[in-house]
N, C-alpha and C positions, 0 to 999 in steps of 0.2 A: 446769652447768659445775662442773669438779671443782678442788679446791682446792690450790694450790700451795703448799708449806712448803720453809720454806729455811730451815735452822737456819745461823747463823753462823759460820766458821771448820771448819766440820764434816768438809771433805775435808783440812784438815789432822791431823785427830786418827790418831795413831799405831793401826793397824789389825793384827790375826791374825785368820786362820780358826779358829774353833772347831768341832773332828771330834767330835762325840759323837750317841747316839743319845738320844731320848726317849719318854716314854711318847704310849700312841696322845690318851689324854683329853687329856694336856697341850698334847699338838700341836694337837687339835682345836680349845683356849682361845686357843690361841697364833693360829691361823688366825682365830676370831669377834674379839679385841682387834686385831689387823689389819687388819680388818673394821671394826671398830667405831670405830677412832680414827683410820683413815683414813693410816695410816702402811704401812711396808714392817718386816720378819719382824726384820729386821739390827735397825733401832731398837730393835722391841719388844724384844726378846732384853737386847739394851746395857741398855736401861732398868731392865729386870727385874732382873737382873743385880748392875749398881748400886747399887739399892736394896736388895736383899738382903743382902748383902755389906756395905753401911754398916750395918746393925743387928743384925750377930751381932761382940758386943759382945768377945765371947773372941778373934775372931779380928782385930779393932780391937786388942786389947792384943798380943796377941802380931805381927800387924804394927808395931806402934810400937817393942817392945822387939829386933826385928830390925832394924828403921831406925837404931836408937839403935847396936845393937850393929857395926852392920857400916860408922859414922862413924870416920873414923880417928881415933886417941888424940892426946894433947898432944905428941909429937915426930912426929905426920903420919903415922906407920907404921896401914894399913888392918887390922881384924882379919883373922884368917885365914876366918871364915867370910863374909866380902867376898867375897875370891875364890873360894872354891866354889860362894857362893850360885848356883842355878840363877833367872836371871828366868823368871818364867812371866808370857805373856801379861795385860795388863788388861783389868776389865770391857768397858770402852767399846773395845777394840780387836779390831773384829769388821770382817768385808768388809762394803762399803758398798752392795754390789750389790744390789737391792730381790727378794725372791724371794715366789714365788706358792707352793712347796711349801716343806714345814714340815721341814726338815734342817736342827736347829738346832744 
């Protein structure tokens, strides 16, 4: 009998496709941890992702000092690079759709 997981809240988490290609080994890791942990491609990816991304420590500072910078000032006015700023996609916001091939 195979194992049900239900992560909580999880069709609510804000979602993008991510278009890119990868290499063949990593796709092959990517498919055995899939395998091995009994989950679908979309998690593994988000997880990986995630954690990655929390421990490059340069780009933790320079996320905060844009967070900081793009707070509007003490008479409310937004800086200017507020409004340019381009959102790009979050980790965790991947299709939720479970896939067997490795287009991550």
């Amino acid at each position: 009998m195979s194992k049900l997981k239900i992560e909580m809240g999880a069709s609510k988490v804000k979602r993008a496709p991510l278009k890119t290609t990868i290499d063949g080994d990593v796709s092959d890791d990517l498919g055995l941890m899939c395998e091995w942990s009994d989950n679908d491609l979309s998690y593994i990816v988000n997880r990986l992702l995630r954690h990655s991304i929390a421990e490059i420590e340069d780009f933790q500072k320079y996320k905060a000092d844009r967070l900081a910078s793009s707070r509007p000032d003490n008479n409310g006015v937004k800086h200017a690079s507020e409004s340019a700023r381009k959102v790009l996609p979050s980790a965790g916001a991947m299709s939720p759709q479970p896939e067997k091939g490795v287009i991550a």
